[in-house]
C-alpha beads as a LAMMPS data file, in Angstrom:
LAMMPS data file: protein, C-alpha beads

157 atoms
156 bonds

1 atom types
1 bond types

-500.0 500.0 xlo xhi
-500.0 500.0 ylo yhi
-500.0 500.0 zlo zhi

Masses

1 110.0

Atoms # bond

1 1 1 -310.777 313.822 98.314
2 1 1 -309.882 314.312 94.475
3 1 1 -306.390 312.550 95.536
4 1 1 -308.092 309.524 96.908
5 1 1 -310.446 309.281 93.853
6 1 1 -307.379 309.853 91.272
7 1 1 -305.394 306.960 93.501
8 1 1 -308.614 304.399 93.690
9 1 1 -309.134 305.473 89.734
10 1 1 -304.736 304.418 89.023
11 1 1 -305.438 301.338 90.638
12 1 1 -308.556 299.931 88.985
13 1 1 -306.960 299.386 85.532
14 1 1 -309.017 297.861 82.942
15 1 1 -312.331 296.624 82.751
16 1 1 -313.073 297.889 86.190
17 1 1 -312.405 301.522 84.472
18 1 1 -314.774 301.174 81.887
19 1 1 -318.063 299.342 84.197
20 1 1 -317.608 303.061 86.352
21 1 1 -317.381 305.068 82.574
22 1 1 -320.506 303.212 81.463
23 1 1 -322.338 303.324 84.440
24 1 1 -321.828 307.294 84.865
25 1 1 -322.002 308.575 81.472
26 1 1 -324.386 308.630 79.065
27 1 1 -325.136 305.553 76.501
28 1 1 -325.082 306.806 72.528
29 1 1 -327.032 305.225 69.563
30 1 1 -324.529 304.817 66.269
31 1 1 -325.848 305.418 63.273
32 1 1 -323.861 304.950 60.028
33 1 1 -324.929 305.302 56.545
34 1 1 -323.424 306.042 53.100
35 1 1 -323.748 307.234 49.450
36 1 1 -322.957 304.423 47.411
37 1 1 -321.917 304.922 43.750
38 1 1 -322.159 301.752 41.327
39 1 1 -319.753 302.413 38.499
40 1 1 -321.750 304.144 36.450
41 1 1 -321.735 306.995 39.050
42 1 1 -325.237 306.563 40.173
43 1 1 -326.486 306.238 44.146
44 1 1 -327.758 303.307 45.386
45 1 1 -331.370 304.749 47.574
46 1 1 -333.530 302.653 49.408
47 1 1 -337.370 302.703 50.276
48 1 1 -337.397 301.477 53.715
49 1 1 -340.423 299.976 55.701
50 1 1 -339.758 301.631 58.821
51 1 1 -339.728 305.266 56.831
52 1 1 -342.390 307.353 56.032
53 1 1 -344.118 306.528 52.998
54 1 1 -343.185 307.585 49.626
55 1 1 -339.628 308.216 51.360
56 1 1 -336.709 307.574 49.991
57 1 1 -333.087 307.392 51.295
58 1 1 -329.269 306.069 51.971
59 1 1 -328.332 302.923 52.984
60 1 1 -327.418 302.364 56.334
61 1 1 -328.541 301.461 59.971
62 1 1 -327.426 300.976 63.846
63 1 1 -323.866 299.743 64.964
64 1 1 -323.151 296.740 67.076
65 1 1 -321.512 296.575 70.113
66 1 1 -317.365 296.150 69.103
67 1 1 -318.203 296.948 65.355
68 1 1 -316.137 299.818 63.248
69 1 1 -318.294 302.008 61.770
70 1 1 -317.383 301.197 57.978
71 1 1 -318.044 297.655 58.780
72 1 1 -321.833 299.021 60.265
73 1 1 -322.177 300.058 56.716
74 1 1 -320.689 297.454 54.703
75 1 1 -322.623 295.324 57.141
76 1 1 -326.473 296.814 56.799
77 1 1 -325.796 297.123 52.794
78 1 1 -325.162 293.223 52.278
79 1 1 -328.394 292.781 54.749
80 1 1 -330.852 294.861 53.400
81 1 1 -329.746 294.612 49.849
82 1 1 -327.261 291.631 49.020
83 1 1 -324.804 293.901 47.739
84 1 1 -321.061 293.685 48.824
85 1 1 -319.684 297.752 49.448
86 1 1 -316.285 299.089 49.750
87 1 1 -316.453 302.264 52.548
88 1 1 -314.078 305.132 51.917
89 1 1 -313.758 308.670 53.159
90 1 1 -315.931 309.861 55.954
91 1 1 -318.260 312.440 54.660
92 1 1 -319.745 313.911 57.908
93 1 1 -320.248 313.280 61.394
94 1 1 -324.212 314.571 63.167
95 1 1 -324.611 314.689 66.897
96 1 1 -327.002 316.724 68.872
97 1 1 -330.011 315.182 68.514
98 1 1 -330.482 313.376 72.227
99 1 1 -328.281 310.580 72.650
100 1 1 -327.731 309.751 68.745
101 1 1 -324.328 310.536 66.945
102 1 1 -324.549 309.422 62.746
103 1 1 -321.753 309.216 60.664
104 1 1 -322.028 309.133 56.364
105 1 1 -319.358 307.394 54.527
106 1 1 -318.701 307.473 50.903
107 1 1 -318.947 303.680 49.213
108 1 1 -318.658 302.243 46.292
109 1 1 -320.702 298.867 44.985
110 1 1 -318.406 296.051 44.829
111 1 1 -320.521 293.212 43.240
112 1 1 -323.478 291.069 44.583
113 1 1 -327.044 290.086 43.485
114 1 1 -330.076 292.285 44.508
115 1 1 -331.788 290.238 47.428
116 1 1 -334.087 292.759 49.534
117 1 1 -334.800 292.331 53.110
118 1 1 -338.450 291.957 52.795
119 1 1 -338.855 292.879 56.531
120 1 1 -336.797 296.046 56.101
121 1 1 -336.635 297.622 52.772
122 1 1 -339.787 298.167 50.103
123 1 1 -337.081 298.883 47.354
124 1 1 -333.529 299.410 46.550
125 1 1 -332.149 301.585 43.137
126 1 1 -329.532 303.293 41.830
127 1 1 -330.446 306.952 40.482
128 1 1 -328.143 309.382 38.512
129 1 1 -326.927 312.280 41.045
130 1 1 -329.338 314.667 38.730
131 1 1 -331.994 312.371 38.573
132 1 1 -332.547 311.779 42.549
133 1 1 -336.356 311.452 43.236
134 1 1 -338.749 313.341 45.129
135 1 1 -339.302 311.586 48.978
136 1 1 -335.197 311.709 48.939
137 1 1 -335.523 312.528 52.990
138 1 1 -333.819 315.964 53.204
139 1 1 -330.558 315.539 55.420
140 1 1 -330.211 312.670 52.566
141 1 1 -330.304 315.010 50.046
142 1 1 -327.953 317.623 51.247
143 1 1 -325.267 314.943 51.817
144 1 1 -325.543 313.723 48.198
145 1 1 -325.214 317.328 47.393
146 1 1 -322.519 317.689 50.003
147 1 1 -320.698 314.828 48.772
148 1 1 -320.797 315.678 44.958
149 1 1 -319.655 318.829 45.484
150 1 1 -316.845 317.559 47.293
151 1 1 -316.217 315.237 44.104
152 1 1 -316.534 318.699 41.710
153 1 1 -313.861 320.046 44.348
154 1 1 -311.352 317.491 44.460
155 1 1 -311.084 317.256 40.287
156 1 1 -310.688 321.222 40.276
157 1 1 -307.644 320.717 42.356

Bonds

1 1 1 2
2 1 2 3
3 1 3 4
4 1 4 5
5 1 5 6
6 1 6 7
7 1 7 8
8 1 8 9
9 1 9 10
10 1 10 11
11 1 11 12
12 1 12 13
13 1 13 14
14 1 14 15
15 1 15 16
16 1 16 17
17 1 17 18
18 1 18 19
19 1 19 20
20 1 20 21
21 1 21 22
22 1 22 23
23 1 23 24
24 1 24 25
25 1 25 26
26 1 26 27
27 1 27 28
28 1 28 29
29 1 29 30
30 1 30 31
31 1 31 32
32 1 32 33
33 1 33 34
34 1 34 35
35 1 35 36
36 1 36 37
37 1 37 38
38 1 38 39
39 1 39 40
40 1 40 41
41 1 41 42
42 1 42 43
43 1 43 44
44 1 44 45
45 1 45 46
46 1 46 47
47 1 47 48
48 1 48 49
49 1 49 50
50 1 50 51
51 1 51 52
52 1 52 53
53 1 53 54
54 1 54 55
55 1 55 56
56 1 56 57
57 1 57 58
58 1 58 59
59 1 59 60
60 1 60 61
61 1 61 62
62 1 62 63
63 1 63 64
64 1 64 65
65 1 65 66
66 1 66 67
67 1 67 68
68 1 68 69
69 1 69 70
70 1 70 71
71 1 71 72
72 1 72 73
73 1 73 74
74 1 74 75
75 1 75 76
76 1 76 77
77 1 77 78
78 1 78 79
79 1 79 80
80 1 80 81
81 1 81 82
82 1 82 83
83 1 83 84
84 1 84 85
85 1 85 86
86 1 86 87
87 1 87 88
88 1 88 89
89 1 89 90
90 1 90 91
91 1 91 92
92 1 92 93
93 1 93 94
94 1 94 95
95 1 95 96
96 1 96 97
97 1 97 98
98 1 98 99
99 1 99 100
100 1 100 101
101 1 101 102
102 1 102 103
103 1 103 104
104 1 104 105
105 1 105 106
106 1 106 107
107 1 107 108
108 1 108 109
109 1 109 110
110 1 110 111
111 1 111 112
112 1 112 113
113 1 113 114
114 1 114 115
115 1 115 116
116 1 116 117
117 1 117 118
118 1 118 119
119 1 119 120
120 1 120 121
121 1 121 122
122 1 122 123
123 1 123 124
124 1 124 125
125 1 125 126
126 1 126 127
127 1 127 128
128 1 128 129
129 1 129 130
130 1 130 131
131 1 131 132
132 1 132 133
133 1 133 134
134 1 134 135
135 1 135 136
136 1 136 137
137 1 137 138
138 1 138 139
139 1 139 140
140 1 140 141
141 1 141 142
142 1 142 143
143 1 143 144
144 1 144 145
145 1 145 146
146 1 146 147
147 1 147 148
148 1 148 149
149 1 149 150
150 1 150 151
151 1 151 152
152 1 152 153
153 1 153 154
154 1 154 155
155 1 155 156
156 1 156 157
């Protein structure tokens, strides 16, 4: 039987491969976001309408069908905030929590004009690393601290 399967499997090529892949396996939610330096080193934090109140947090949202994840980011950013991003290294990669995998980049601000999503995000601002303020939602704030000691890391070496 596992013969015949492998041999029917061979000859399907393609498309036809991935329609029996989806079908049988289970479908994933992408999440990307990022901590976005301007270049005076602060982190661009959001408040977003869909969070708890008071909360505050990274920039970022859901990936598209055929989209890389750094383009998810640079994507969501210009959306929600008008500003252009450049994505760099990837900072972590979460999965475990039912079908959702998220992956933080590090960015840096590129240029654009403030223009908030009114239907998305209460407020958008850049905060020193030592100045972040309270609401920062808590897997936020351990990747800012996970990311600038990274930075302190990298200069040491």
């Amino acid at each position: 039987m596992a013969y015949l399967l492998a041999k029917i499997w061979r000859t399907m090529r393609g498309r036809w491969q991935w329609y029996v892949l989806w079908f049988f396996h289970h479908k994933f939610i992408v999440g990307v976001n990022g901590v976005i330096f301007n270049d005076q080193g602060q982190i661009l934090l959001l408040r977003h309408r869909y969070w708890r109140e008071g909360s505050w947090g990274l920039p970022g949202g859901y990936a598209n069908s055929g989209e890389t994840l750094e383009d998810t980011l640079r994507r969501e950013v210009r959306e929600e905030t008008g500003y252009a991003v450049e994505t760099g290294a990837l900072l972590q990669m979460v999965s475990g929590y039912k079908l959702r995998i998220e992956a933080s980049f590090l960015g840096r601000l590129l240029g654009g004009e403030l223009q908030l999503d009114p239907k998305e995000v209460i407020e958008a601002r850049f905060f020193p690393p030592d100045q972040l303020p309270e609401g920062l939602l808590s897997t936020h704030r351990q990747l800012v601290a996970l990311t600038l000691a990274r930075q302190q890391d990298s200069l040491q070496h």
